[in-house]
Phi, psi and omega in degrees: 000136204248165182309319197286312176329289200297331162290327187316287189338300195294321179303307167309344172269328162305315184278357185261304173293348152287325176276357156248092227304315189324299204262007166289294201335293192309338182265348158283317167269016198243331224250334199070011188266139184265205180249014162291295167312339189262007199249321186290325157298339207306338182288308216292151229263335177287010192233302153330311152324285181309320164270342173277338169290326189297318177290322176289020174261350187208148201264314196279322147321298207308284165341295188294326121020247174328291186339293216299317198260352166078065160254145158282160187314324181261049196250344166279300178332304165325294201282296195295029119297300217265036162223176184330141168058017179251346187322112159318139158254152186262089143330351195251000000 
């Protein structure tokens, strides 16, 4: 997936994550961020990046995530590769 995919994606995940207030909150409070930061921020490609590791912390975000947006499963996972800070790393 090339950068312009992987923001579509992180948007469309971001926008789904906003409409679920329960778990905006958690991702507001784990993140420090108010909603002045999510209205000022939302392009920006280290920030997109950041909501997509946040979703990818729970297989069921993930999911519900995809369902909503008609994504296949690995498409969050795709898209945090294809932004800042998403490269694997190899341990080996």
């Amino acid at each position: 997936m090339n950068a312009s995919e992987a923001e579509a994606t992180a948007l469309k995940c971001l926008t789904w994550l906003i409409a679920h207030e329960d778990l905006r909150d958690v991702f507001m409070g784990a993140t420090g961020l108010g909603e002045d930061d999510l209205r000022a921020r939302y392009g920006e490609p280290e920030f997109l990046g950041a909501v997509l590791d946040f979703l990818l912390m729970d297989d069921n975000w993930v999911m519900q995530c995809c369902d909503a947006q008609g994504l296949p499963y690995e498409a969050i996972a795709s898209a945090r590769a294809g932004l800042p800070g998403g490269q694997e790393v190899s341990w080996t």
